[in-house]
N, C-alpha and C positions, 0 to 999 in steps of 0.2 A: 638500768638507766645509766648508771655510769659506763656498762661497755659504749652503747650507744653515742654519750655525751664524748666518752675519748676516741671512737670511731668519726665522728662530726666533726672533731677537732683536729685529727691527723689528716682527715680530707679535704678539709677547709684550710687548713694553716701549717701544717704539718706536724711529724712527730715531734718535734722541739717545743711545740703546743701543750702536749700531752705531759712533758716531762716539767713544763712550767709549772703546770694546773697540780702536778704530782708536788713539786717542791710547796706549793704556796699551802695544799693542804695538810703536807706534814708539819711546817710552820705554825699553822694554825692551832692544830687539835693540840699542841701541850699549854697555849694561851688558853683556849677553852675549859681544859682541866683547871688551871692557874682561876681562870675565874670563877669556876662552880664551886674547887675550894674555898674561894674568899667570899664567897654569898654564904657557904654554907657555915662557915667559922666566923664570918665579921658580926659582931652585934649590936640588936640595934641602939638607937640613942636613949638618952637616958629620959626624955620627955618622951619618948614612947615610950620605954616599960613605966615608966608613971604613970601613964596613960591603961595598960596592961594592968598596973596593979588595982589599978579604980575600977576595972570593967568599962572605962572609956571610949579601947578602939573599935573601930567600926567593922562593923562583918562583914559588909558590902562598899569597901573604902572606891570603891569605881563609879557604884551609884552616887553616892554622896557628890564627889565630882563634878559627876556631867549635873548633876538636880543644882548644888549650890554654889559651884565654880567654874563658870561657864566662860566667864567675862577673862580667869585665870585661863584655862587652857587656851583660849584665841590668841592672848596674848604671847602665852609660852610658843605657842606653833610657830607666829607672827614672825618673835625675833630667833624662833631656831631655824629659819629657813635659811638664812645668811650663812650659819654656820655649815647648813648641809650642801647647800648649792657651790658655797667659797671653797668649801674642803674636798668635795670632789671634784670642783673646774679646776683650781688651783693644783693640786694635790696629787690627783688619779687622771684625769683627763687632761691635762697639758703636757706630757708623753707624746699619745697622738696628736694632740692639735699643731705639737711645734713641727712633727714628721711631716703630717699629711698636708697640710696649710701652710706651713712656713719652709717647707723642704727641709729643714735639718735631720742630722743622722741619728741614728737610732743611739748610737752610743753618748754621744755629746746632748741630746733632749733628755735620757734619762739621768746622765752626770748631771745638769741642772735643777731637775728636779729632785733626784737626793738631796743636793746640798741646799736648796730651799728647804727640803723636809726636815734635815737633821737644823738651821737654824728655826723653825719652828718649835722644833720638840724645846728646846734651851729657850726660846722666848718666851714662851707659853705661861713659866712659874714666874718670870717679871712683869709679866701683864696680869697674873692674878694678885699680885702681889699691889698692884696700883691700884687694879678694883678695890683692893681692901682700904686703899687710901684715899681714893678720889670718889667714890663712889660704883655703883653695880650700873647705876640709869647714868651716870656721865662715859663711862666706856662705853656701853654696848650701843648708847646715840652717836659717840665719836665714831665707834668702828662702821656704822651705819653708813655716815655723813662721810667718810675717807674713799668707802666704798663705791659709792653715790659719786663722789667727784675724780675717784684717782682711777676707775677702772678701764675705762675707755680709751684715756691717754696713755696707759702703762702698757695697753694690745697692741696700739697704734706704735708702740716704739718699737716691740718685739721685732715686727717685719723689718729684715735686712740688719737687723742688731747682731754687734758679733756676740759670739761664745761669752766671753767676758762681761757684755751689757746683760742679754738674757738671763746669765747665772745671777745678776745684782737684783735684776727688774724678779727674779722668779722670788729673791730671799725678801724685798721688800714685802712682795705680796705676802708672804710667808709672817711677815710680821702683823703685817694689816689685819691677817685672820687671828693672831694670838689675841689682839686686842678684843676681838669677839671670844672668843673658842677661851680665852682664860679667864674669863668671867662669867659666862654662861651656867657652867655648872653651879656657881656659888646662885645667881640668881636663880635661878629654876627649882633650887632648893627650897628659896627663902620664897617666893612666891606665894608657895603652897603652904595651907595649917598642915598641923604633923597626921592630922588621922586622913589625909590622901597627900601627902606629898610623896612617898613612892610610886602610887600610881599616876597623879601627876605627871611627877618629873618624866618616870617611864613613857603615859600614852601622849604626852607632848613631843619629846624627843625624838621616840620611835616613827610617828607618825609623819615628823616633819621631814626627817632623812629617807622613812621609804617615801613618800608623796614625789619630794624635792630633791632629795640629795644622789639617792637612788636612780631618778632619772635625768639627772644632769647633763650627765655625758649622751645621753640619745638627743637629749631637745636641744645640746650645742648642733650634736652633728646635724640635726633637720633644719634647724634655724640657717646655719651654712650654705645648706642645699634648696632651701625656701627663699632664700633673701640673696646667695649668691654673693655676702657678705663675710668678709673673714672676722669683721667687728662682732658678729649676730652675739655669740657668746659674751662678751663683752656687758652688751647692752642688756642679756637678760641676767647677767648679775647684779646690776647695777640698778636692774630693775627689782631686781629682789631685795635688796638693800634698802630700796624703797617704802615695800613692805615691812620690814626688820623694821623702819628708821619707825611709820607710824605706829604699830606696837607698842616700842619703845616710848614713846610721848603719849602714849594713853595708859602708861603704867604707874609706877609709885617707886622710891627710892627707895630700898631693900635692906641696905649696907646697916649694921651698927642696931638694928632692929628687932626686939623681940621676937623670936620667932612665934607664929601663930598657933592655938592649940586646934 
């Protein structure tokens, strides 16, 4: 399958295709390791093995779940679609969108997109750090509601924007997702009781990036070519936001809160 996949790829796009897909997955596989180590060494909290030493936890923590926390995953899915749809429109797919859509060059659309990615990575611990202050339901409504109103107008500016505007307008967005993306994880924790908040957190998150995040970048491109609309994109994140925003306000404030057994 991989000759096949790297034979598709040098016909389609050339060898420089092949030698991409070769860098990204030697990249890859030592994070992989890096992670199976830290699942297999990290341990767990200390209300779960209390939980372990009572014969508490649950054998089938997935059933329990979907049977008692149903109204919990909607919600968790709800506001992780924001994060999934924002992190890859934003993030992975505004590469191509600024090439093919806005004419810029290959090398100056990815220079923008780095330095939006590298002030994300640095904002990310300041915005969780506010969640800790202001609260988990007052951020992830804001980054909702910024979403909702600033996404539309920041597309609209990109067109004919120099170098200079682009790289500001890319790092803004960059910040706009911290304020979702640095509090998420702490809520999705706190959401769940301890005997399924792993599987929780897990089949919430996963599900919402493959559903949503995962398909981001096709339904920009279709929306494009459907509507003939450079905005398309635009309006379906904002529309996701939308989603995110009611989630959000059908939930309960997190922050400073016992967690649930």
């Amino acid at each position: 399958m991989a000759d096949v996949g790297g034979a598709f790829l040098a016909a389609r796009y050339g060898a420089d295709a092949q030698l991409r897909l070769a860098h990204s997955l030697l990249l890859a596989l030592p994070l992989g390791l890096i992670g199976i180590y830290i699942r297999l060494k990290l341990e767990d909290t200390p209300k779960f093995r209390e939980m372990e030493d009572k014969n508490h936890a649950a054998a089938l923590p997935v059933e329990i779940m979907f049977k008692d926390h149903k109204r919990e995953i909607i919600i968790a899915i709800g506001v992780t679609c924001l994060n999934a749809v924002g992190f890859y429109l934003i993030l992975s797919y505004m590469p191509t969108y600024l090439i093919t859509e806005l004419g810029m060059g290959e090398t100056e659309s990815f220079l923008a997109v780095s330095i939006s990615l590298a002030v994300y990575i640095f904002s990310i611990f300041a915005m969780g750090a506010l969640s800790d202050r202001f609260g988990r339901k007052t951020a992830l409504i804001c980054a909702s509601v910024f979403f909702i109103l600033l996404t539309v107008p920041l597309f609209k500016m990109l067109d004919g924007a120099s170098l200079g505007t682009i790289i500001l307008i890319q790092c803004f967005f960059g910040i706009l997702l911290t304020v979702n993306d640095g509090t998420l994880p702490s809520f999705l924790t706190e959401i769940f009781p301890t005997r399924v908040r792993y599987s929780g957190f897990a089949f919430s998150f996963n599900t919402a990036n493959a559903m949503f995040g995962g398909t981001a970048p096709f339904i920009a491109t279709w929306l494009i070519a459907a509507t003939g609309s450079k905005l398309a994109p635009a309006w379906y994140l904002a529309g996701i936001a939308v989603i995110a925003l009611v989630a959000m306000c059908a939930s309960h404030e997190t922050k400073g809160k016992p967690l649930a057994d």
